[in-house]
C-alpha positions in Angstrom: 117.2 157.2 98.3 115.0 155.7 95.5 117.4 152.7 95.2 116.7 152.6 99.1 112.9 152.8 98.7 112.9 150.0 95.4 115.0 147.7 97.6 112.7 147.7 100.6 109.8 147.4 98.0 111.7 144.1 96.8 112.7 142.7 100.0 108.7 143.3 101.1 107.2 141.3 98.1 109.7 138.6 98.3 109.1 138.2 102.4 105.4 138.0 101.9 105.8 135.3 99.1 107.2 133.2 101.4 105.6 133.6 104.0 102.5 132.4 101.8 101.5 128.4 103.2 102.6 125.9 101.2 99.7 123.8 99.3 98.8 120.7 101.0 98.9 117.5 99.0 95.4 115.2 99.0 96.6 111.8 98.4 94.6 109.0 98.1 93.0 106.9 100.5 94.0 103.2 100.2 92.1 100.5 101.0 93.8 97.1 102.1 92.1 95.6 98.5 93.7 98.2 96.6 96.9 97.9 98.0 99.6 96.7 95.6 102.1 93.9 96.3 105.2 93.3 94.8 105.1 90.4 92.0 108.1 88.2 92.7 109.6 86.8 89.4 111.9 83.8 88.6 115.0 85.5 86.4 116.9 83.4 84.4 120.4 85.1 85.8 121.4 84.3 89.5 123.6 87.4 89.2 123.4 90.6 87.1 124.9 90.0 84.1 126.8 93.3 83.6 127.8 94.0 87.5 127.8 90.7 89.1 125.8 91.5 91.6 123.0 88.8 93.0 119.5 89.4 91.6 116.7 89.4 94.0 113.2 88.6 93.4 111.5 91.9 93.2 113.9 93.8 90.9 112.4 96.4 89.3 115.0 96.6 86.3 114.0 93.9 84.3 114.5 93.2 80.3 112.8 90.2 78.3 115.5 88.6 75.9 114.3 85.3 74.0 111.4 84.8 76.3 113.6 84.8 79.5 113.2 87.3 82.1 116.3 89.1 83.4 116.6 90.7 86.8 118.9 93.9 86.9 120.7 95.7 90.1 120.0 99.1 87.9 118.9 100.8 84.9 122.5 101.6 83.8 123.0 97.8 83.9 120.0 97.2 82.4 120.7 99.3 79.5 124.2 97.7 78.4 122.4 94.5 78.5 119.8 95.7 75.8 123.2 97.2 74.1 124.0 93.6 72.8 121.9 91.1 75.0 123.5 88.1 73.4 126.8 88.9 74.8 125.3 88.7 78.2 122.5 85.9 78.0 123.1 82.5 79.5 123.7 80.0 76.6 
């Protein structure tokens, strides 16, 4: 019976938790001067180095390597590259 009695108690507090509303997230409003645009950058490889896959111009994954600019498809890739860049670099 008590077992009975500290399971309902349980089952109550754990109900009304979540039934509780959810906070509401105030995000910022943007104005069209504030807005950010994407930066497009000229990388020295056509292709990523590591996967072969085409670079695009707004790659976020990007490493610096004897003042070139290299365009990754991902972090990973990115990070093998930084591993021994001169294996990788165009000559």
């Amino acid at each position: 019976m008590k077992s009975k009695i500290i399971l309902t108690a349980l089952l109550s507090v754990s109900l009304f938790a979540c039934a509780q509303e959810t906070p509401k997230v105030k995000h910022k409003k943007s104005s069209a001067s504030s807005k950010s645009t994407v930066k497009k950058v000229k990388f020295a490889n056509a292709e990523d180095p590591i996967c072969h896959m085409k670079t695009e111009d707004y790659m976020k994954d990007t490493a610096v390597y004897k003042n070139k600019t290299y365009g990754f498809c991902s972090s990973l890739c990115k990070d093998e590259f930084k591993k021994n860049p001169e294996k990788y670099a165009k000559k």
